[in-house]
N, C-alpha and C positions, 0 to 999 in steps of 0.2 A: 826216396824209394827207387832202389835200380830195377829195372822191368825190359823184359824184348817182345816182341811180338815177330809176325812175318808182312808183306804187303803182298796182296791178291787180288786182284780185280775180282767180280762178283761174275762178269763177264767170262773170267779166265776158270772158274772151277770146270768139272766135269759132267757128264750127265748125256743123255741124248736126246736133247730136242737143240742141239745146234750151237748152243750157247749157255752160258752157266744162268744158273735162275735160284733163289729161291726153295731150292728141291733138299730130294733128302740127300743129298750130296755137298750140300753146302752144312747142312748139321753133323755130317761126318766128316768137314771139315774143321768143326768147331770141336769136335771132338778130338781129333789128331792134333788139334795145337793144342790142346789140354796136355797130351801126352806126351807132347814135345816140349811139357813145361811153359808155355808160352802165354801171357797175358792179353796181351794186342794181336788183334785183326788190324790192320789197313786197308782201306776200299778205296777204289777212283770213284768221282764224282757217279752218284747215284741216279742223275736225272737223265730223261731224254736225248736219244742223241740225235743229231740234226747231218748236215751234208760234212761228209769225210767221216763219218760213224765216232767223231771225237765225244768222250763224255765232259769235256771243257768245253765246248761250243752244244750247248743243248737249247731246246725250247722253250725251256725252261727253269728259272733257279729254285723253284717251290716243286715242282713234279719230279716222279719218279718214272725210271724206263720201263716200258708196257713188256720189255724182251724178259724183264726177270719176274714176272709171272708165272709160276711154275704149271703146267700142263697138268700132271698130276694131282695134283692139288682141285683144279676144275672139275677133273674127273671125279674125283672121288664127293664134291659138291653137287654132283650130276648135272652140272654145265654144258659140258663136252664129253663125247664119247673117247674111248682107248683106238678104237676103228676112226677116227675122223684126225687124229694126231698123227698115225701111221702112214694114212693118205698123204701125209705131204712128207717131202725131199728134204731134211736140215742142214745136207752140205755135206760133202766130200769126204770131208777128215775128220776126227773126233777131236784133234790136236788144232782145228782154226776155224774161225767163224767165218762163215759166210755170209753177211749182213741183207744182199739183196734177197735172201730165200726166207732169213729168220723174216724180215718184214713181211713178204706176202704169206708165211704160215701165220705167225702170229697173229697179224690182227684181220687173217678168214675166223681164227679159233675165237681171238677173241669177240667178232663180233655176234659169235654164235652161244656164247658165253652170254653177253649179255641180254641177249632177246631171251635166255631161257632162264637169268635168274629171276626176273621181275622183282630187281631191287628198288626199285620205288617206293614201296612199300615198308619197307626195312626200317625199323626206328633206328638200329646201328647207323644206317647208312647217312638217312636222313640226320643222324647227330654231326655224323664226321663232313658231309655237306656245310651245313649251318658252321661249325666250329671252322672252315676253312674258307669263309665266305671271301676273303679278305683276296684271296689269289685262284682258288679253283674254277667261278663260272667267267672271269676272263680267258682261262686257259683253255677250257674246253670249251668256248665259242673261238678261239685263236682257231687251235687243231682242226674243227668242226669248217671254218674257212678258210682254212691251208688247205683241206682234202678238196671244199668247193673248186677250189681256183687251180687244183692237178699241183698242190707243193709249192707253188710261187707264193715268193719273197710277199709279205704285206705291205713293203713300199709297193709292191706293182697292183694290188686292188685297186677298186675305183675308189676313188677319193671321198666318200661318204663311209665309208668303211675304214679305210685308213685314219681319216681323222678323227671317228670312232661318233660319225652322228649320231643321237639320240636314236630316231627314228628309224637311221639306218640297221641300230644295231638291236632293236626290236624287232622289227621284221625277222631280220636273223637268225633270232634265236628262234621266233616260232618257226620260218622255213626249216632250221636245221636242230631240232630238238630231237630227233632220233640220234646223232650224232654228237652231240654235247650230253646226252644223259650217256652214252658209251663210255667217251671219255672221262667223264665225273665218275663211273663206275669202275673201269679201270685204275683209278687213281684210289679207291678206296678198296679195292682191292690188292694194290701195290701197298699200302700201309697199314694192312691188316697181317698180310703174309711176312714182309719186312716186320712187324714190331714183335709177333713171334720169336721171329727167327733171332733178333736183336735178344728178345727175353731169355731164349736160352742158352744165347753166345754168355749174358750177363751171369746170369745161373750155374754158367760151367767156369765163370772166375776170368772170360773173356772180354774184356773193353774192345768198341769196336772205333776205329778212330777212319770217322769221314774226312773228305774232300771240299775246299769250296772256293773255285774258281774267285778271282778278283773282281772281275769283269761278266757281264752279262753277254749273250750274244745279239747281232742285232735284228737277224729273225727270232725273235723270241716276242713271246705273251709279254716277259717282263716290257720291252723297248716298247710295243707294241700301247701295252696298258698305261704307262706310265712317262712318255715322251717328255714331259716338262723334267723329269731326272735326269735328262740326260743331254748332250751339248748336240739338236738340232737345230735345223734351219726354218724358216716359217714352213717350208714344203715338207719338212722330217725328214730330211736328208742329214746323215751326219756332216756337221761342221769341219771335226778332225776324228782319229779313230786309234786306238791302242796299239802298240807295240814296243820293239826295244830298237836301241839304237845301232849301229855296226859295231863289230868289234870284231878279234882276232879269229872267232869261228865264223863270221859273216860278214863280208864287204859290204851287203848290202841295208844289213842290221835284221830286223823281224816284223814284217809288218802282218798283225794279226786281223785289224781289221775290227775290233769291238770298239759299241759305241762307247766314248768316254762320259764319266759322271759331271753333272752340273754339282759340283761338290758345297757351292753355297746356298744353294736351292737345298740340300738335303742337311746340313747346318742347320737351315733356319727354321728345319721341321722337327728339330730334334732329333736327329737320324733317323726317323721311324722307319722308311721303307729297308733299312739296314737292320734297324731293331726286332721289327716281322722278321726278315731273313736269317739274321743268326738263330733267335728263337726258336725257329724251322730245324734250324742246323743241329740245335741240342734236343730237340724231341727224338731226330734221327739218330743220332751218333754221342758215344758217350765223349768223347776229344774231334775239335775240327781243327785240320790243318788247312791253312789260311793261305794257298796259293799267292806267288808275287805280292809276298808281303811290302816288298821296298813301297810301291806304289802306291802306299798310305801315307806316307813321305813323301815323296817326289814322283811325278809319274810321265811319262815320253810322250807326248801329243802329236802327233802326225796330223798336218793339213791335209784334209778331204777334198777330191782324189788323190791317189798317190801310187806310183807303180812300184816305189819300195819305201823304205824308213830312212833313209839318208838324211832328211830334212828336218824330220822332228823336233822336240826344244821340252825340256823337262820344264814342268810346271809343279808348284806347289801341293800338295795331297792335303788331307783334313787331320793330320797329325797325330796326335795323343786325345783329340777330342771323342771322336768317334766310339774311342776303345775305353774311355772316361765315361763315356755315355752308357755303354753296353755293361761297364762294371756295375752300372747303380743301377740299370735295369734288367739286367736278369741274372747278377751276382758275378762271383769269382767261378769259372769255368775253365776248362782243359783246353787250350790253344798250342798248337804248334803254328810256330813262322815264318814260312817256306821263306827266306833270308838270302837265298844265293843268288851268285851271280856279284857284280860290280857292285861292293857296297859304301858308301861313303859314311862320313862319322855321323852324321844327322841319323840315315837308318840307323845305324850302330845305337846309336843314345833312344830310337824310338821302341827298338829293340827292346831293347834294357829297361826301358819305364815302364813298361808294359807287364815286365817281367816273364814272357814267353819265352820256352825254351827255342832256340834256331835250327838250324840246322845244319850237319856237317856228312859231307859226302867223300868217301873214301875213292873211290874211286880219281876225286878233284885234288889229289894231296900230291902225289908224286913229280914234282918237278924239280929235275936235278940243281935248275939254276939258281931256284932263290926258296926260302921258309914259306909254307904255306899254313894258312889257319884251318887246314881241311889233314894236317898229319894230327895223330891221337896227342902227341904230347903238349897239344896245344889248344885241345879242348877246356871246356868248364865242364862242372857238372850240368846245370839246366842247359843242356843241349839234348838235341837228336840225334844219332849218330845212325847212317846206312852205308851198306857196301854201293849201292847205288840207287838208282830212283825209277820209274814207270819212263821217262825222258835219256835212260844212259842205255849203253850195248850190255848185254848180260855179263859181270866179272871176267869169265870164264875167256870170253870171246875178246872183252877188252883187254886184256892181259896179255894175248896174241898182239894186239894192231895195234897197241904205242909202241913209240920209237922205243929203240936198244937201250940210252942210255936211265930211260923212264922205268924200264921192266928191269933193270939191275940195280935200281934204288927201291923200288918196292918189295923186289924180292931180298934185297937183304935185310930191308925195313922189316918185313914180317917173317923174317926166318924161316925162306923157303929153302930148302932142299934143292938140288941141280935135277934129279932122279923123281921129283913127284911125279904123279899122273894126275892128269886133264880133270879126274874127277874129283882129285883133292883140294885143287888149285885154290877155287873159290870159297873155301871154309878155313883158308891161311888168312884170308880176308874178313870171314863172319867170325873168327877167332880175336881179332883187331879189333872189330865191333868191338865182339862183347865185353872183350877185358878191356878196354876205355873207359874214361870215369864218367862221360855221359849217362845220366840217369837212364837215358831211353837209347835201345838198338832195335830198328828194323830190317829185319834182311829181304829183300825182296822172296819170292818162293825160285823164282830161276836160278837164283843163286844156289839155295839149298839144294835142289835138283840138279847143281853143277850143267845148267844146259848154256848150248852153243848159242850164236847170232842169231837162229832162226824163230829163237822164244824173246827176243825183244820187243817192249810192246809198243813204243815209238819213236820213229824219228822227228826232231820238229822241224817246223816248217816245209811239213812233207805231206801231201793227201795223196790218201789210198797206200795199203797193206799193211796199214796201223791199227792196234789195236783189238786183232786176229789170234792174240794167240791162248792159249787151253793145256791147262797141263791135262796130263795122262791120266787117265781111271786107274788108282793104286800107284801113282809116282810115288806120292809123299809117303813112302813106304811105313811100317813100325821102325827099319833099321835107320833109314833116316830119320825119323823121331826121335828114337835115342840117342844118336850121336847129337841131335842140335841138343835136346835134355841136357845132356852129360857136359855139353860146354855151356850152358846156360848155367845148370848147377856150382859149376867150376868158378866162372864171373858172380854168381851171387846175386843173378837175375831172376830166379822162382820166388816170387810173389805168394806168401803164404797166407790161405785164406784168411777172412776174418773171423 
C-alpha cells in the first residue's frame, strides 16, 4: 500500500500557551492532513524532556511531556481558571518556544490543577494507576525527588536514596506524597487527552507514527529504577556510555553520553523490560520508528569518563532475538528502522529479517563522486522515503549551503528549472518523494511550508536553540493542502478508506 504522511513535532503545532499541546489546534491539524490527502502524522518522542529541552534525552521512556497538557482543556474541567492562564508570560514569539517560561507556567497551572480536581477518588484514575503500576509510582517518586534536591542528577542524592533503600524510599513517599499523587495525576491526564486526540486522528483515516529513542537517558526514572539493566559500577556510575564514532562530519565522533544496556542481563529475562516498553509504544502510536536502529546489531561503547568518542569499540547488540521475542509477544506491528548512517552487511541482513521498512533520506543522495543508496532509483519498495528528517537543515536552506557541484546534480536530478523561486524549490524534492517506489513518503511540514534555516529543529551534538520552532497559525494554508493533495493523488498515495 503506498501512503504519505507529513512529520510535526507535537511541540511545533500552533496555539497560545507558548507551545504546541494537545489543543484544538492539533485537531485542526488532523483535519488539514485529511485534506491534504495524507495518512500519516509523525511525532518526536512524546515523553519528558530533561536538560537541553531534547525530547530524546527525557525522564522518562514510559511518561508523557506535562507541556502538552492543553490549558483549555483544564479550564473547561474547572481546574484552572481562563484569568490564572493569561497571568503568565508564554514567550516572545508565537513562531518559538521558550522552554524556561513554558516550565514555570505550566507546572504553577498545573499544580493548581491538581489540588482542585481531587482525583483520588476517581475509579478512571484509580484504574489507569493500578493498570500502570509497572513504571508510574517509580516515576513519580523519581520527579517528586528531582524537585526535593532543586533538579539534581540522582547520582548526586545521598546514597539511601540512590540505591533505592527500602526504608529510605518509604519514608519518601510519605514525606512527598503531595508531589507523587501530582505527578501520577499529570501522567493520567497526559493519556487521557492524548488517547482522544489519537482516537480522532485514527477516525479521520490518520495513523499516527511515534518515536522511540534506542537508549534511555541516564537521569531518568528508567536508569534510576532499574540499574542492574544497564552497564554500572558497584557506586552506579556508568561503566561506558553511548555514542558514535568519528567520521567525515566529526573528528571527534558523538559522544551522547546514555547509559548502555547490560544486553545479557535483559536476554536472560526474556526481554521483558523491552517487552513493557514497546507495549507502551503501541498503546501510543499506531507505527514506531525505532531510533539508531544499527545498535541492535552492533553498538559504539565509550569507556566512562570521556571527553569525546575517539576511543570507543563496537560491541555486539542482541540481534534478531529481541525482535523475535517482541513478534511472539505482542504480534506482527508497524516498525520503522531508522537505518542510517554507516551501515555494514550484518545491519543490512538484520534489517532485512526483521522485515522493516528503512529508511531513505533525500536530502543524503546527491553526491557527485560516487552512487549513493539515498538516490530514488535505488530504493526498494519497503522503505521510507523523506525529503529530510527533525536532525537535517530545512530543504530549502540546504539547497542553498551544499557545494556547487552537489546542487547541479540534484537540480538536474529532479528537473529543476534555472528560474524557480525559493518557494517552489522544496516540492521539486517532496515531488521525488512521492513518485519513488517507496511505500511510505514523509515530508517534514518545513518542507511543505518551503521555510528557511530558521524552522530547523535541530542541530546535533549541539545544546540550546534546538527544538524551538512552531509553524504559523494558518501556514499550512487550504492552498497548500491542495497542491500536496494533487501530488499525493498524482503518485497514487491516497489511502482510501475501508
Amino acid at each position: 500500500m503506498r501512503r504519505s504522511g507529513v512529520l510535526m513535532a507535537v511541540s511545533s503545532l500552533p496555539g497560545k500557551y507558548g507551545i504546541g499541546c494537545f489543543s484544538k489546534e492539533a485537531y485542526k491539524f488532523v483535519d488539514d492532513l485529511k485534506a491534504a490527502g495524507q495518512s500519516l502524522w509523525q511525532i518526536l518522542p512524546l515523553g519528558p524532556t530533561s536538560y537541553g529541552d531534547s525530547p530524546y534525552q527525557s525522564f522518562s521512556t514510559f511518561a508523557g511531556n506535562p507541556y502538552f497538557l492543553d490549558p483549555d482543556t483544564l479550564i473547561e474541567k474547572k481546574w484552572i481558571t481562563r484569568k490564572e492562564c493569561e497571568s503568565f508570560d508564554w514567550g516572545k514569539t508565537p513562531e518559538s518556544v521558550d522552554y524556561a517560561k513554558i516550565y514555570e507556567a505550566r507546572f504553577s497551572l498545573l499544580k493548581k490543577a491538581y489540588k482542585r480536581s481531587k482525583i483520588g477518588s476517581d475509579k478512571k484514575y484509580q484504574e489507569y494507576v493500578k493498570k500502570n503500576a509497572y513504571w508510574l509510582p517509580d516515576y513519580a517518586l523519581f520527579m517528586a525527588l528531582k524537585d526535593a534536591h532543586k533538579g539534581k542528577s540522582w547520582a548526586e542524592w545521598e546514597k539511601p536514596l540512590r540505591f533505592r533503600d527500602k526504608e529510605a524510599l518509604e519514608k519518601a513517599r510519605e514525606k512527598y506524597a503531595e508531589a507523587i499523587g501530582m505527578y501520577q495525576f499529570i501522567q493520567y491526564e497526559f493519556a487521557t487527552e492524548w488517547k482522544e486526540l489519537k482516537k480522532y486522528a485514527n477516525k479521520n483515516g490518520i495513523e499516527i507514527v511515534g518515536d522511540i529513542p534506542i537508549y534511555v537517558a541516564f537521569d531518568s526514572s528508567d536508569a534510576w529504577a532499574d540499574p542492574e539493566l544497564f552497564e554500572f559500577d558497584d557506586d552506579l556510575k556508568p561503566i561506558a556510555v553511548a555514542g558514535c564514532p568519528p567520521d567525515a562530519f566529526s573528528a571527534d565522533g558523538q559522544l551522547w553520553g546514555n547509559p548502555l544496556y547490560r544486553w545479557d542481563v535483559h536476554s536472560k529475562s526474556g526481554f521483558a523490560w523491552w517487552i513493557k516498553r514497546l507495549k507502551h509504544c503501541f498503546e501510543l502510536y499506531d507505527v514506531v520508528r525505532i531510533d539508531h536502529f544499527r545498535g541492535f546489531d552492533a553498538y559504539y561503547r565509550i569507556p566512562y569518563p570521556a571527553e569525546n568518542a575517539r576511543h570507543g569499540k563496537w560491541m555486539k547488540g542482541p540481534g534478531y532475538a529481541l525482535f523475535e521475542t517482541m513478534k511472539k509477544k505482542l504480534g506482527d506491528r508497524q516498525v520503522i528502522a531508522e537505518d542510517l548512517g554507516f551501515l555494514t552487511p550484518s545491519v543490512l541482513r538484520l534489517v532485512k529479517r526483521t522485515g522493516y521498512p528503512g529508511m531513505k533520506v533525500l536530502q543524503f543522495a546527491f553526491d557527485p563522486k560516487e552512487e549513493s543508496d539515498y538516490l530514488p532509483q535505488n530504493y526498494t519498495k519497503n522503505s521510507v522515503v523523506y525529503t529530510g528528517t527533525h536532525d537535517n537543515d530545512t530543504t530549502l536552506s540546504w539547497y542553498y549551503d551544499i557545494g556547487g557541484a552537489e546542487r547541479r546534480f540534484a537540480t538536474a536530478y529532479i528537473n529543476m528549472p534555472k528560474d524557480v523561486k525559493d518557494a517552489d524549490i522544496p516540492w521539486y524534492f517532496i515531488r521525488s518523494a512521492l513518485a519513488s517506489v517507496s511505500d511510505t513518503a514523509i515530508i517534514p511540514m518545513q518542507d511543505v511550508l518551503s521555510l528557511p534555516h530558521k524552522a530547523r529543529m535541530n542541530h546535533p551534538s549541539t545544546i540550546g536553540g534546538n527544538w524551538q520552532w512552531r509553524m504559523k497559525d494558518g501556514a499550512f494554508s487550504p492552498a497548500k493542502q491542495r497542491r500536496l493533495k494533487k501530488m499525493t493523488e498524482l503518485y497514487g498515495r491516497i489511502v482510501k478508506e475501508k
